[in-house]
C-alpha positions in Angstrom: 57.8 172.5 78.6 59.6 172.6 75.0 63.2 171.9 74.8 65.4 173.4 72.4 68.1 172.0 70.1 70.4 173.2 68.4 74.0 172.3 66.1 76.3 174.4 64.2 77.9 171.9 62.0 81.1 173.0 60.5 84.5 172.0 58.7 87.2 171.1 61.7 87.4 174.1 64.5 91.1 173.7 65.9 90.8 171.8 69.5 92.0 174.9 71.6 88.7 177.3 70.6 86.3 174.5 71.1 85.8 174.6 74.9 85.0 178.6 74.8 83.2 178.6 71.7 80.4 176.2 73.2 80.5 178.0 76.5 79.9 181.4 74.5 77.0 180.0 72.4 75.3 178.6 75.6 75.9 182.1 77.3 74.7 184.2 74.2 71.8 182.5 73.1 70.6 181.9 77.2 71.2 185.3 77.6 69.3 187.1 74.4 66.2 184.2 75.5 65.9 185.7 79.2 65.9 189.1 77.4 63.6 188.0 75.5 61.6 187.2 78.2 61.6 183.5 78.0 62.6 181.3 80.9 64.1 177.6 80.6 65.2 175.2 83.5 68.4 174.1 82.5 71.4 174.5 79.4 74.1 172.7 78.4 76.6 172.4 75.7 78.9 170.5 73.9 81.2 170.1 71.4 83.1 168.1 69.0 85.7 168.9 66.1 83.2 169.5 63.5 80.5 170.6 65.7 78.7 173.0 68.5 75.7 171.8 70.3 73.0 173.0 72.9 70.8 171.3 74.6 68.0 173.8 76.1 65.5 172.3 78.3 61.9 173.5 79.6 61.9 176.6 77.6 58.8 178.2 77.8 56.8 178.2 74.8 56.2 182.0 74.5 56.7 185.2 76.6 54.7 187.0 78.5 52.7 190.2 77.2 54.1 193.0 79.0 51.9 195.9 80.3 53.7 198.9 82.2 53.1 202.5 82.6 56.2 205.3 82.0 55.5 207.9 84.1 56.8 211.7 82.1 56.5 215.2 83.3 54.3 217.9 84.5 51.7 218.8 81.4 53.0 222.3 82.2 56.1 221.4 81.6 58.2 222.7 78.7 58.0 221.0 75.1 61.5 220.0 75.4 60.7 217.6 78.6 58.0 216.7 76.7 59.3 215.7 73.8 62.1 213.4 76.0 59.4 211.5 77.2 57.9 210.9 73.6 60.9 209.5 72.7 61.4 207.2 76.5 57.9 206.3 75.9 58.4 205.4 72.0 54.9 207.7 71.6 54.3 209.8 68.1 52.8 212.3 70.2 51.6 213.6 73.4 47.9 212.7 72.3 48.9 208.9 72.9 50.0 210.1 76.5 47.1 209.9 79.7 46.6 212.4 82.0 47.1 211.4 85.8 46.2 213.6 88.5 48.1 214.0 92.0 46.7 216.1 95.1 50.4 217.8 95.6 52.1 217.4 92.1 48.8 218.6 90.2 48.8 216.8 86.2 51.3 214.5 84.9 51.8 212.6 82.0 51.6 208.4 81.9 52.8 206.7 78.8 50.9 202.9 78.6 52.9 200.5 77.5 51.7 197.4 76.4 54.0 194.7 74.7 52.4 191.4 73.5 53.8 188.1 73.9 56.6 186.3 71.1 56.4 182.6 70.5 59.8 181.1 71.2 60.5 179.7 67.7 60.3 183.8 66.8 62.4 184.5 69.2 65.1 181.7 68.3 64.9 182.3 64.6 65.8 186.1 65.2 68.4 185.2 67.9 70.4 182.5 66.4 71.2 184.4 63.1 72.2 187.3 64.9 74.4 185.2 66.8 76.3 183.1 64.7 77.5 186.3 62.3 78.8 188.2 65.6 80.2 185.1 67.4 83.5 185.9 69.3 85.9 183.5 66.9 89.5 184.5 67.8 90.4 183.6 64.2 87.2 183.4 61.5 87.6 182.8 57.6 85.2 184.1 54.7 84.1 181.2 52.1 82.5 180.4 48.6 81.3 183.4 45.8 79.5 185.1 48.7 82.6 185.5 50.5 83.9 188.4 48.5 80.2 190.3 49.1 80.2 192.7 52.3 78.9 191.5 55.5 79.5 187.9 54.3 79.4 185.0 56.9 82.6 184.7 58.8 83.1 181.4 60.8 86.0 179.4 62.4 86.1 177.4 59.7 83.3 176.6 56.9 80.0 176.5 58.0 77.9 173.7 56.5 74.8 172.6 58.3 72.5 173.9 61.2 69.8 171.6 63.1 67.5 173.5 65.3 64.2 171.4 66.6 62.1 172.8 69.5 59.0 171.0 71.0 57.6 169.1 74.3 59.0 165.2 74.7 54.9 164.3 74.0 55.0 166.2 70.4 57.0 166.1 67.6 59.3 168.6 67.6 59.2 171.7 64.9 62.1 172.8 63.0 62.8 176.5 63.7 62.9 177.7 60.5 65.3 180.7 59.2 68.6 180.8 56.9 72.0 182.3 57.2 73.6 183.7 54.2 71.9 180.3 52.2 72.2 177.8 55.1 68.7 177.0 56.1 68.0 175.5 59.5 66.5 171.9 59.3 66.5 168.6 61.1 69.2 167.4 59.3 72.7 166.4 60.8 75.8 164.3 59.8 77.8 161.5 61.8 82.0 160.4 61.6 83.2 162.1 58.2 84.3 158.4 56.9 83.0 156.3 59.1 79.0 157.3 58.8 78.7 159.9 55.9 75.1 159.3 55.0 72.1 162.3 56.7 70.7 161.7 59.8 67.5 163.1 60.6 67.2 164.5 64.8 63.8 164.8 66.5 65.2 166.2 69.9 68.5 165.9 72.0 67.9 162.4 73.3 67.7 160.5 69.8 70.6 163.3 68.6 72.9 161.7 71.2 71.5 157.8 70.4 72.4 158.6 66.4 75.3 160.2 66.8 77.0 157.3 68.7 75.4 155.0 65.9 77.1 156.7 63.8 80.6 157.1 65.1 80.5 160.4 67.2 81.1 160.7 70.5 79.2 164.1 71.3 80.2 164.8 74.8 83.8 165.7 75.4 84.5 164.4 78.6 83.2 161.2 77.8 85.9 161.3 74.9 88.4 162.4 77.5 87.4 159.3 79.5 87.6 156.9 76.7 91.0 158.1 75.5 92.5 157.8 79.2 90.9 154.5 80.1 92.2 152.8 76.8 95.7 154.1 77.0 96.3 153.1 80.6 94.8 149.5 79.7 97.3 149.3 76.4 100.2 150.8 78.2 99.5 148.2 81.0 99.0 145.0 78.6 102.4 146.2 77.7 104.1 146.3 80.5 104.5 150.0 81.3 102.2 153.1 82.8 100.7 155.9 80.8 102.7 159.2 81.7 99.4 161.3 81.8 99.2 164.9 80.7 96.2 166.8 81.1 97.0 169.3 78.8 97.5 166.8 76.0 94.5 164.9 77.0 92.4 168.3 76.3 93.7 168.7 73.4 93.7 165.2 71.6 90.0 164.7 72.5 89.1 167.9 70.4 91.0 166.0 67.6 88.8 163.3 67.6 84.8 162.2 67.3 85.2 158.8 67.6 88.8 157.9 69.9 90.5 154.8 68.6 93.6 154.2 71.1 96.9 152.7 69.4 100.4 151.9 70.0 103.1 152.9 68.6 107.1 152.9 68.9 110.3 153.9 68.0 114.0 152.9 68.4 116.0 152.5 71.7 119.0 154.5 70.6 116.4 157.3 70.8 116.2 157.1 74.3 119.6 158.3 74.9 117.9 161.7 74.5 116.5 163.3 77.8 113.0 162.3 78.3 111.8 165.6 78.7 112.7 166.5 74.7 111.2 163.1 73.9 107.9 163.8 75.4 108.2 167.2 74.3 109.2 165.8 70.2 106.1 163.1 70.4 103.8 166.0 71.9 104.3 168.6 69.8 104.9 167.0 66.6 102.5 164.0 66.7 100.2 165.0 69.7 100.7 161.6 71.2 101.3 160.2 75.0 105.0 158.3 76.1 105.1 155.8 78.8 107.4 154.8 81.2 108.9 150.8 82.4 106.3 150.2 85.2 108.1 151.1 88.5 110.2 153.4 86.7 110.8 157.0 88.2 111.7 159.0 85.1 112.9 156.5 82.3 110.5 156.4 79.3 109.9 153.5 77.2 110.1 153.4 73.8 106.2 153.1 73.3 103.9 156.1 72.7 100.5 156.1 72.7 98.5 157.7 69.2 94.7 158.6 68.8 93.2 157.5 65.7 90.0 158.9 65.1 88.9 156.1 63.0 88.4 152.0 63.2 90.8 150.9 60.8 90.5 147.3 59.1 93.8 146.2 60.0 93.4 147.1 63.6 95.5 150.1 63.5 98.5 148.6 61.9 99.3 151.2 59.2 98.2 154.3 61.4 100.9 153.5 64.2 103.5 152.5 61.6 103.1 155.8 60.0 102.8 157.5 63.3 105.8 155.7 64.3 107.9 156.6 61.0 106.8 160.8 61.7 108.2 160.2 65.7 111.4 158.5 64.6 112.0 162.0 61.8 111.8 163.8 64.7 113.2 162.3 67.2 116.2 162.0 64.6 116.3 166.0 64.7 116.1 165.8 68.3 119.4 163.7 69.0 121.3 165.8 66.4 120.1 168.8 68.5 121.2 167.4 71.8 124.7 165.9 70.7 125.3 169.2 68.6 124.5 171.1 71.9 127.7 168.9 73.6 129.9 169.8 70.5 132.3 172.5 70.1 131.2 175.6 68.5 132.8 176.1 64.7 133.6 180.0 65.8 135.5 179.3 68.9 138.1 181.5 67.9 135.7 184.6 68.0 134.6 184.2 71.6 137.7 185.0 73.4 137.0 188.1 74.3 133.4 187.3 75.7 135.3 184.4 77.5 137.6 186.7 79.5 134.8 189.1 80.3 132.8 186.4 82.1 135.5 183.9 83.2 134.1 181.2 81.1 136.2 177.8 79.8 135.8 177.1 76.4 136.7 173.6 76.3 133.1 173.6 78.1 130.1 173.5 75.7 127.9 175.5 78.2 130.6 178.3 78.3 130.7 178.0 75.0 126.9 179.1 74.5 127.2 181.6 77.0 129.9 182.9 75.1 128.2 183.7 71.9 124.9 184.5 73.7 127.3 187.6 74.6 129.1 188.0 71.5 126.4 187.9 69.4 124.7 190.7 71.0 121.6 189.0 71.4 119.4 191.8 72.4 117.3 191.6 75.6 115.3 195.0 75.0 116.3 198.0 72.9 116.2 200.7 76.1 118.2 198.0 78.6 121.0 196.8 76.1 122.0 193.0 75.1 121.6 189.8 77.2 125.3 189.5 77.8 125.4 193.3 79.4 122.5 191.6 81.6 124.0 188.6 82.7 127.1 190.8 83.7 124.2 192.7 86.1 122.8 189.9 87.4 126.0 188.9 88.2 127.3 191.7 89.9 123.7 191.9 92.1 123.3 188.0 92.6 126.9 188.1 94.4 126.0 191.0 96.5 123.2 189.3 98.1 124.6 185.9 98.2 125.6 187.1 102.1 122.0 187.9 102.6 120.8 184.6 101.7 123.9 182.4 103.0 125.0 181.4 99.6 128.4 180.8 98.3 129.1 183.9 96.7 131.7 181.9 94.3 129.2 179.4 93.2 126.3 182.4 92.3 128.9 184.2 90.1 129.6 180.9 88.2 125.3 179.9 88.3 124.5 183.2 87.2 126.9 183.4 84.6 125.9 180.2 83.0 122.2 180.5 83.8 121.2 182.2 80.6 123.6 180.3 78.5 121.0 177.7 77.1 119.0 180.4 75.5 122.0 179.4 72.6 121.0 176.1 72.4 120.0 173.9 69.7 117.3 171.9 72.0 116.1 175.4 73.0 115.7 176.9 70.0 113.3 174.0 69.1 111.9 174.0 72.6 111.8 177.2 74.1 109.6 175.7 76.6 113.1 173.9 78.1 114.8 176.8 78.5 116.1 176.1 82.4 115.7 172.6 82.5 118.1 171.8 79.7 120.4 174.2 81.2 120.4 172.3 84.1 121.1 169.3 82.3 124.1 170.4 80.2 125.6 172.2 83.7 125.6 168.7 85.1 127.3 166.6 82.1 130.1 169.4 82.0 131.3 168.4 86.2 128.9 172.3 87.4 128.0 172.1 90.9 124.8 170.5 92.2 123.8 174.0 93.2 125.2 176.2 90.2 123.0 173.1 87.8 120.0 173.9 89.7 120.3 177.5 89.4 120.3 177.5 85.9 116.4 175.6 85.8 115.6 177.1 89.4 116.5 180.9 88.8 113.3 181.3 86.4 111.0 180.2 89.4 108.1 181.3 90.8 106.4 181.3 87.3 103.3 181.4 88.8 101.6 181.5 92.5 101.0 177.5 92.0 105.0 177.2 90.7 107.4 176.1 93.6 109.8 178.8 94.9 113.2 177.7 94.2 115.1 176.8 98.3 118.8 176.1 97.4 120.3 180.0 98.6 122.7 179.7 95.4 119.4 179.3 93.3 117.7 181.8 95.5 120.0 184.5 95.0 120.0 184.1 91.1 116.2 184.2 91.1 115.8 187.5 93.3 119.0 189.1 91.2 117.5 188.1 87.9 113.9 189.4 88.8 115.3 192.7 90.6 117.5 193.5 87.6 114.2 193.3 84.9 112.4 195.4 87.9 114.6 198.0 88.1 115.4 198.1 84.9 111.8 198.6 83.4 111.4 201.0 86.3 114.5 203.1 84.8 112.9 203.4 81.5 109.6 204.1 82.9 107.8 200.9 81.4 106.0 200.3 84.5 102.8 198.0 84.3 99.5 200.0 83.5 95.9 198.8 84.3 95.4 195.5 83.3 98.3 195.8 80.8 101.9 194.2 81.8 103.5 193.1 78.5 106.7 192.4 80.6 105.4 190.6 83.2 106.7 192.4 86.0 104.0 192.0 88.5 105.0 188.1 88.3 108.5 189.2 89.0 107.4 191.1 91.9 105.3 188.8 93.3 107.9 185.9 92.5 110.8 188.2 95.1 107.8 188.5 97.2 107.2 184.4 97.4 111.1 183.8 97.4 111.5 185.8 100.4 108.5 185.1 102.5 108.5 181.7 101.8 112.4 181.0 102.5 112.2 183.4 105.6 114.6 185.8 104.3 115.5 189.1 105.4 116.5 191.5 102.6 116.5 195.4 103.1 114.9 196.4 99.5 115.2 200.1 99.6 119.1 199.3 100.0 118.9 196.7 97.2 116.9 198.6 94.8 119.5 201.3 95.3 122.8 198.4 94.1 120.3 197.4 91.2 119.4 201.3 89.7 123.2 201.8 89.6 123.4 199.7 86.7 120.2 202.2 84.5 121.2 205.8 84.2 118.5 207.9 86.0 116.6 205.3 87.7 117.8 206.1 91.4 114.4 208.4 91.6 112.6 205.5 91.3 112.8 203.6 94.5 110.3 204.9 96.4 107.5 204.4 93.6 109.1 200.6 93.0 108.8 199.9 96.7 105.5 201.0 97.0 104.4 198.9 93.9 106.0 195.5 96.2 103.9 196.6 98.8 101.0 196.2 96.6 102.1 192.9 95.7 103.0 192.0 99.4 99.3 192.6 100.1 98.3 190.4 97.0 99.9 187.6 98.7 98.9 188.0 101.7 95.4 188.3 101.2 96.3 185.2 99.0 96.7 183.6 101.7 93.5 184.5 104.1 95.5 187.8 106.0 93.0 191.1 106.9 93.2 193.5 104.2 93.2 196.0 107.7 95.9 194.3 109.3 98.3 194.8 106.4 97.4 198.5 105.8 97.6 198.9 109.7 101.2 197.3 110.1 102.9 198.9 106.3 104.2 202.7 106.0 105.5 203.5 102.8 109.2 203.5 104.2 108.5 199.2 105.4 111.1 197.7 102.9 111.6 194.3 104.9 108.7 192.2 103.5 109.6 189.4 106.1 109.1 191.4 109.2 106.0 192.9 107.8 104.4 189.4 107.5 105.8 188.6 111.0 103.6 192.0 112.2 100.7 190.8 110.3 101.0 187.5 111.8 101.3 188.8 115.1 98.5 191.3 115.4 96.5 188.8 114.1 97.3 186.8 116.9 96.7 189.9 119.5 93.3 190.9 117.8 91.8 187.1 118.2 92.0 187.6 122.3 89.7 190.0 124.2 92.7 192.2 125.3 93.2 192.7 121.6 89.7 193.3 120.9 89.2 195.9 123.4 93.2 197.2 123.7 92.4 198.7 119.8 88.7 200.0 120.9 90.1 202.2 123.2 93.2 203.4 121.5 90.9 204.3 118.3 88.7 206.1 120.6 92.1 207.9 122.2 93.3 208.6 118.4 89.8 210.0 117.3 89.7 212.0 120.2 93.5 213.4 119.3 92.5 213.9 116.2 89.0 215.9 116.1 91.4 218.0 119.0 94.2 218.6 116.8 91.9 219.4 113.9 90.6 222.5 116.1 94.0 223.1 116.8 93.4 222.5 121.2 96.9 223.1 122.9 98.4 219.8 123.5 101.1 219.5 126.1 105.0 218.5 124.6 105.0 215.9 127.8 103.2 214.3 130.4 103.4 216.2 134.0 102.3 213.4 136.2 102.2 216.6 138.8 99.2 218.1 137.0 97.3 214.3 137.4 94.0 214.1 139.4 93.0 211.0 139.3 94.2 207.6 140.2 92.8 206.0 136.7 95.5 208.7 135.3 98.2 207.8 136.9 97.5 203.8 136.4 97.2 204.4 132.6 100.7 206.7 132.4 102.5 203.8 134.5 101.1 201.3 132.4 101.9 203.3 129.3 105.1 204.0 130.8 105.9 200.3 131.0 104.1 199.0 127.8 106.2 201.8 125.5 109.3 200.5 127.2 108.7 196.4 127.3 107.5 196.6 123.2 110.4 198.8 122.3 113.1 196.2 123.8 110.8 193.3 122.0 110.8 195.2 118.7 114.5 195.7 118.9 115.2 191.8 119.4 112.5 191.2 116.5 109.9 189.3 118.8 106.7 191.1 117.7 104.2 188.5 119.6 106.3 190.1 122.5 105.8 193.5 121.4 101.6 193.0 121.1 101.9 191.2 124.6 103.5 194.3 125.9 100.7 196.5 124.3 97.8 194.1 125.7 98.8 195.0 129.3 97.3 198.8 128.5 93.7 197.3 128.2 92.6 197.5 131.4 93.7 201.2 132.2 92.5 202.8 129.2 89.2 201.5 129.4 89.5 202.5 133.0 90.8 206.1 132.2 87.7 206.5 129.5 85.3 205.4 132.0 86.6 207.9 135.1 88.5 210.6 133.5 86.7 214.1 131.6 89.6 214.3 128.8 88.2 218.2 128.1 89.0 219.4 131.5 87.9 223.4 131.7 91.4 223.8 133.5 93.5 224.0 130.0 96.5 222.4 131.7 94.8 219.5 132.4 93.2 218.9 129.5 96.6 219.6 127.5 97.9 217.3 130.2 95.6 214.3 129.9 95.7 215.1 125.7 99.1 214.2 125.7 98.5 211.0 127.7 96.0 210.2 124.6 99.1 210.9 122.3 101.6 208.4 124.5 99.2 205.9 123.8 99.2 206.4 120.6 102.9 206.2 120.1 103.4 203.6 122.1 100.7 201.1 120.1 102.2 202.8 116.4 105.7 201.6 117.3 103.7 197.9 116.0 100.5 199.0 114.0 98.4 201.9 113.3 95.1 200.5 115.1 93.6 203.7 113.8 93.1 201.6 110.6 91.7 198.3 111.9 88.5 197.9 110.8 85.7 197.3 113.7 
């Protein structure tokens, strides 16, 4: 069977689009070959910063010829049926049509369609044109005099060559042969820009591979990925000192580079009176290179970093890691002016006085300070829900009135949430938005804050995600749900509520964030009452609790399906009035629990069957009785099951109350035996009317008693 490769050779595509971009050309060219009608065993590409490759293998040589039969109307029906069909069929006229015959449908028209087989190179020369001038670039560029023509090439960056060989391993391979917009597909391919410039002529993808490595390029990016970590642990550990890894940065580097040439570089110690975190955040960003840490050391860094060269220098590297080093030291320079400005006084103390009193602030403290201007500078936080110092006040006011609710010091969350937006002023910040929170934390600490009111200020940002850590210390905890609430309820207010898959503001991560904190701390918190504190604080947003309620319940069931609950079993245990999310996981958890014994099992069989019966009975509109009259009872299965009932309402009630709902499905398991016993002896459609009303409203006690826990009418099975 032939294999197919092919290479898009280009000018340098930046290192985040390479990934997707080869996993799009496999998908679109796999896909338009199937389509095609060709088959192939097996695809895979790659990638490098100048290049896309593909590697098809046991692609069939040509596609089948394709006979079928269309089968079109009556030949009395009328023309207008009959001219569909042409055009179905792709038939000039009705002549081309045959004539079937059926014994009960009479004459018909049968269009025969017969479609001969393409040879693959056809196939590929149509295919890859087409694809490369509608490729899925997030960014693409126009180049050269044809640029300015319409329809011109677009690509990532300048396309320059194209390889594209297809043949079996025991022939030599042909070169597909077609051109776009003048670049003509050959067998012709380039290695390392400096290192090996000369052509190199490809047979298949084998020798590709052999001669690229010959000539500097390492095609397969996980292999570069390899190479870069192996080599910087090894120099990092001939120095003395461990590699801090970051994946991230590793992904990235090794779509800088074809051919990974690991250095070392450094820069002064006085740098390393800066936090590590806006070291390794200077080096990263700025020079996309690793630090390293004093072996044994928990969070120190050395003053080492770790460069990728993508080229074998004479020297050894020398002059690459001294320049390296000379960009790191620049910016680490900015970096420490950032940092000590950020523990300086403010030039326009004078002007925050008033902001001061507002929010109790000392402004011989430079994190006061910050918070300060953030509110007298009116920094805006969106045009419909004011500035960010209006929403600190809010937070505020809501993060002290649950402090109770989550055993918090309700001193220490007015100081943590007034300070825990402060940073947002920062110098480090405002270089690295990315620290916004941890730095906060930082500076609380150096000015004497409270452990808790310091960790508040990083913590209160948290859940950022359903992998992120839930923040556990209750001062953190109730500046995380006030912060989140007050954004809910305030985008709620203006009606800028998540639509579809759109949710510029993120509030579905906010939701899902109170949902985590609360579950995951084991916190109660009544939220229609909470919602009720936080709409206060929007005009005409007090409407709104209901729908706002409902969307946590949709969250709630997010996260618990998350985390491997029954779809059922949530719908069966939340009304639209269940605003403690705690106690509804503690339902979940404890049907689940009744439904994995046989008394569950069979308890919610016969109750469904007692609530369908109700149901079809009530739909007709049969007289149901207001109570139970044991007196009108006939049989002793009917007076078991209202005893039991009896019992069961009155044991799950008391368990409810003290919160115990294992207790309360325990107390509901007991009605198993009677109710199957009841269904098996007792006609529930009496012909005496009493009766039946009688034993009707024994189907309805049942069904009160189990809906005090769950509707079971909604389990599934």
């Amino acid at each position: 069977m032939p294999d197919l490769l092919l290479e898009l050779r280009s000018e340098e595509i930046p290192a985040r689009m390479q990934r997707k971009a080869a996993g799009d050309l496999r998908k679109m060219l796999t896909d338009g070959l199937v389509e095609a009608g060709l088959t192939y065993e097996a695809a895979r590409e790659y990638w490098t910063p100048r290049r896309l490759t593909l590697d098809v293998r046991g692609l069939t040589a040509r596609s089948k010829d394709i006979r079928d039969e269309i089968k079109g109307p009556s030949t009395t029906a009328p023309e207008q049926a009959v001219q569909g069909f042409l055009r179905k069929a792709g038939l000039s006229s009705i002549a081309e049509a045959h004539v079937h015959s059926d014994p009960k449908k009479g004459d018909f028209y049968v269009a025969h369609i017969s479609k001969p087989g393409r040879a693959a190179e056809e196939v590929i020369a149509e295919l890859v044109p087409a694809i490369v001038k509608n490729f899925p670039w997030p960014k693409s560029m126009r180049w050269g005099p044809a640029s300015a023509k319409p329809g011109a090439l677009r690509w990532v960056r300048p396309l320059q060559s194209i390889v594209c060989t297809f043949g079996p391993e025991t022939e030599e391979p042909v070169v597909v042969d077609f051109d776009i917009d003048g670049i003509r597909s050959g067998n012709i391919t380039y290695g390392h820009r400096f290192l090996a410039p000369d052509a190199i002529t490809v047979r298949r993808f084998d020798d590709y591979v052999s001669k690229l490595e010959a000539a500097r390029v390492v095609l397969d990016a996980d292999r570069r990925k390899e190479i870069i970590l192996a080599d910087a642990r090894n120099i990092a550990f001939a120095n003395g000192l461990d590699l801090v890894e970051d994946e991230g940065l590793l992904e990235e580097v090794s779509g800088l580079v074809e051919w990974p040439v690991v250095l070392m570089g450094e820069f002064e110690q006085d740098f390393l009176a800066i936090p590590s975190e806006v070291i390794r955040l200077t080096i990263r960003a700025n020079q996309k290179c690793f630090v390293t840490r004093p072996q044994a050391a928990s969070e120190d860094l050395s003053n080492r970093f770790i460069l990728t060269a993508n080229i074998e220098a004479t020297d050894g590297g020398r002059e690459i890691a001294y320049g390296n080093g000379k960009v790191v030291r620049s910016r680490l320079s900015d970096a420490l002016y950032f940092w000590k400005t950020d523990q300086s006084d403010l030039p326009d103390l004078d002007q925050l006085e008033d902001s001061a009193k507002t929010f109790d602030l000392n402004l011989k403290k430079p994190l006061d300070q910050r918070m300060a201007r953030l509110d007298h500078l009116n920094v805006t936080f969106h045009a419909k829900l004011g500035t960010q110092g209006a929403r600190v006040a809010r937070i505020r006011r809501l993060a002290v009135e649950l402090a109770p609710a989550v055993g918090a010091d309700a001193a220490l969350v007015a100081r943590a949430a007034v300070l825990a937006k402060a940073d947002l002023t920062t110098e480090v910040v405002g270089e690295f938005p990315e620290l916004q929170g941890a730095m906060g934390r930082k500076y609380a600490l150096l000015q004497g804050e409270h452990p808790s009111v310091a960790a508040a200020a990083e913590e209160h940002y948290k859940p950022q995600g359903p992998s992120d850590r839930v923040p556990t210390d209750p001062v953190s905890i109730a500046v995380a749900l006030a912060d989140k609430l007050d954004t809910l309820t305030g985008f709620w207010a203006i009606d800028e509520k998540p639509t579809g898959s759109k949710d510029p503001f993120a509030l579905r991560r906010a939701a899902l964030g109170v949902v985590r904190i609360l579950i995951e701390n084991r916190i109660r918190l009544a939220l229609t009452s909470t919602f009720a504190k936080a709409f206060a604080n929007f005009a005409g947003g007090a409407d709104q609790k209901s729908d706002l309620l409902a969307f946590f319940h949709d969250r709630l069931k997010v996260y618990l399906r998350d985390q491997g609950a029954r779809h059922d079993l949530i719908d069966a245990v939340i009304t639209p009035q269940s605003d403690d999310l705690l106690q509804i996981v503690r339902r979940v958890e404890a049907l689940g629990s009744l439904l994995d014994t046989d008394e569950g099992k069979n308890l919610v069989a016969g109750t469904k069957r007692a609530a369908n019966i109700l149901a079809a009975e009530e739909k007709k509109k049969t007289a149901i009785a207001e109570t139970v009259e044991p007196a009108l009872f006939r049989e002793e299965a009917e007076k078991k099951l209202f005893a039991a009932v009896n019992q069961a309402e009155r044991e799950a009630g008391q368990a409810i109350q003290n919160e115990d709902f294992s207790a309360a499905m325990r107390a509901l398991s007991v009605l198993r035996e009677p109710v199957d016993s009841f269904f098996e002896g007792v006609l529930v459609n009496d012909e005496d009317q009493a009766v039946r009303a009688n034993r009707l409203a024994l189907l309805a006690r049942i069904r009160a008693a189990t809906d005090q826990v769950a509707d079971f009418s909604k389990i599934a099975g």
